[in-house]
GUBA-278596 format. One record per residue (C-alpha): residue in one letter; residue number from 0; x negated, y negated, z negated. Coordinates in Angstrom, 3 decimals. Layout:
% residues N
A,NUM,X,Y,Z .
...
END
This chain:
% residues 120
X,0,-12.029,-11.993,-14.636 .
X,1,-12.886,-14.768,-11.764 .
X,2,-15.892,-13.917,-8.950 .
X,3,-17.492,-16.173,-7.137 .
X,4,-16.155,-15.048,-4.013 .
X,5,-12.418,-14.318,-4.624 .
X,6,-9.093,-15.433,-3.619 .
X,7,-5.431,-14.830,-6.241 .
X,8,-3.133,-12.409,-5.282 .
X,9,-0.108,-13.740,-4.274 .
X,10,1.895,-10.862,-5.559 .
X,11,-0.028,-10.083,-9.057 .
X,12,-1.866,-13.314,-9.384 .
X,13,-4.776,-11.293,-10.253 .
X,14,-8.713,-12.562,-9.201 .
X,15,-9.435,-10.307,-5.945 .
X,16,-13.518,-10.312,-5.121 .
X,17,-13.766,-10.448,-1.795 .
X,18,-16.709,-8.196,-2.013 .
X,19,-14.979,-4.828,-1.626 .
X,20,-16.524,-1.527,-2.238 .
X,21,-16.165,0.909,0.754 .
X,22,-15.414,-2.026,3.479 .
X,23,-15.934,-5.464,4.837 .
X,24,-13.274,-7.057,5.226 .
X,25,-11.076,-7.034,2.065 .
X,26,-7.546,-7.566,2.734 .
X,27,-5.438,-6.222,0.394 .
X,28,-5.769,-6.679,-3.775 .
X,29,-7.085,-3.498,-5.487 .
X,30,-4.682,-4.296,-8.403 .
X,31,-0.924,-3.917,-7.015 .
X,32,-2.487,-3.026,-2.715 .
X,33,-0.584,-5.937,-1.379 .
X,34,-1.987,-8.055,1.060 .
X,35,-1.058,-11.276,3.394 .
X,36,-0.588,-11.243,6.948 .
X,37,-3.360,-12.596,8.154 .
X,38,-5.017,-10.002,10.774 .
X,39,-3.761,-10.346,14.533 .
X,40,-5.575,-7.708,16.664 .
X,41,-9.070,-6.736,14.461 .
X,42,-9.989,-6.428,10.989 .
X,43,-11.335,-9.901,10.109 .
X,44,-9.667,-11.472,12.430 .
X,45,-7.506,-13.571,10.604 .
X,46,-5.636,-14.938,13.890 .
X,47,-2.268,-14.160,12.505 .
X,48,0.453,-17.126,12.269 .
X,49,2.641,-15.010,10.370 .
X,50,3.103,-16.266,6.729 .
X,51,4.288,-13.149,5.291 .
X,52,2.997,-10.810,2.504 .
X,53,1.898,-7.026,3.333 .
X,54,3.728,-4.728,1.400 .
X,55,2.051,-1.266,0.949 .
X,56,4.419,1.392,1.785 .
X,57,2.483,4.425,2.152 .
X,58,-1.024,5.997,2.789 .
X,59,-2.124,8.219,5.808 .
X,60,-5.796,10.071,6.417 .
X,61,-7.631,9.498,9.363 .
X,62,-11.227,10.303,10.600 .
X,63,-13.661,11.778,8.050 .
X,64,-11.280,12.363,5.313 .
X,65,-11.043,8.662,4.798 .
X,66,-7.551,7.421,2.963 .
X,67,-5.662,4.359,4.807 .
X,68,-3.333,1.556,3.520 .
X,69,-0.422,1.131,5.649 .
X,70,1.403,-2.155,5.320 .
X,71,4.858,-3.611,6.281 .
X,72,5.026,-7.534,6.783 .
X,73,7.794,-8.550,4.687 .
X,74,8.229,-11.433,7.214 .
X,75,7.761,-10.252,10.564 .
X,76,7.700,-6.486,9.855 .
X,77,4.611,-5.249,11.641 .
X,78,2.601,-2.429,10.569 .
X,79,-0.978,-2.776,9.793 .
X,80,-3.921,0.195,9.158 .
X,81,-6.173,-1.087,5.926 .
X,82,-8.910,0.777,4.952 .
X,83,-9.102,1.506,1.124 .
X,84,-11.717,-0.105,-1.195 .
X,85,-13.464,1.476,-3.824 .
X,86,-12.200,-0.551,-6.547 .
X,87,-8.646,0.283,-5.554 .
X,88,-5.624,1.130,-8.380 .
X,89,-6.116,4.744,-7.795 .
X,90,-2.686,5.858,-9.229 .
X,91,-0.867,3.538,-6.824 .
X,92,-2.405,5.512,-3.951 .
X,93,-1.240,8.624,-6.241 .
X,94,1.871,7.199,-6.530 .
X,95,2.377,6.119,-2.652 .
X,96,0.712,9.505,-1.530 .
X,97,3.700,11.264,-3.524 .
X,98,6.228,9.552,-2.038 .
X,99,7.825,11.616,0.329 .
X,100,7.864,14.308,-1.797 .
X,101,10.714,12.441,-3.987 .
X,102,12.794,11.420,-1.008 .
X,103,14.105,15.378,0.468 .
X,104,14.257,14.746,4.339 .
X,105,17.942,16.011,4.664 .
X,106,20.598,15.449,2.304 .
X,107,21.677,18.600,0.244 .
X,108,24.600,19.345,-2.549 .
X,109,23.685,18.704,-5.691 .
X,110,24.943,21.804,-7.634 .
X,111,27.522,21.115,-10.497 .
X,112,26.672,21.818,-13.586 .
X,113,27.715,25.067,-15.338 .
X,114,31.186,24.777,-17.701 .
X,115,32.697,26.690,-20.296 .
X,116,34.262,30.070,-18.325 .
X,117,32.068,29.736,-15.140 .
X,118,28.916,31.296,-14.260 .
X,119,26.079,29.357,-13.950 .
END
C-alpha cells in the first residue's frame, strides 16, 4: 500500500504514512517499530547528523497511561522516548513489553533432570 505522504522503512521496506494516529510527528514504522536517527533535542526536530537506525528495545509508561517506544541508535547508541501510534504492530509492543520477563535478573541452576533410581 503507498500514501501520499510516506517515506520506506529502511528496516522492513514497508510504505510508512507519515500521518500517524495518536501523534505528530511519526518517527518510527508501525510495521517492525524501527526508526532512523533523525531527532536531536525535540520531537520533529530532525537536527540529528547521526546516520544510524533506531532499534526498538523496549517499551515504558509514562503520564496518563500512555505506552512509549524506547530506541537504541545502532550507530551512536543514544536512547530516544517515541510516543506510540495508533496504527502500531500491537504484538511487537506485546512482545517487547514481555521481555524482561524471559530474561530472570540473576542467574539460577537449572535443575537436572530426573534419572532412573533418583527422585525427582
Amino acid at each position: 500500500m503507498s500514501f501520499s505522504r510516506s517515506f520506506p522503512c529502511g528496516h522492513c521496506g514497508v510504505a510508512v504514512s507519515l500521518d500517524a494516529p495518536g501523534t505528530s510527528h511519526r518517527n518510527h514504522c508501525p510495521n517492525c517499530l524501527w526508526s532512523r536517527h533523525l531527532d536531536r533535542n525535540t520531537p520533529g526536530d530532525r537536527g540529528s547528523g547521526c546516520p544510524g537506525a533506531m532499534e526498538p528495545i523496549a517499551v515504558t509508561v509514562r503520564g496518563e497511561s500512555r505506552w512509549v517506544l524506547v530506541h537504541r541508535c545502532t550507530h551512536c547508541g543514544r536512547l530516544r522516548l517515541n510516543r506510540t501510534a495508533g496504527d502500531d504492530n500491537v504484538l511487537l509492543l506485546m512482545r517487547l513489553a514481555a521481555l524482561p520477563l524471559t530474561v530472570p535478573p540473576v542467574p539460577y541452576p537449572v535443575p537436572a533432570p530426573a534419572g532412573p533410581g533418583r527422585a525427582g
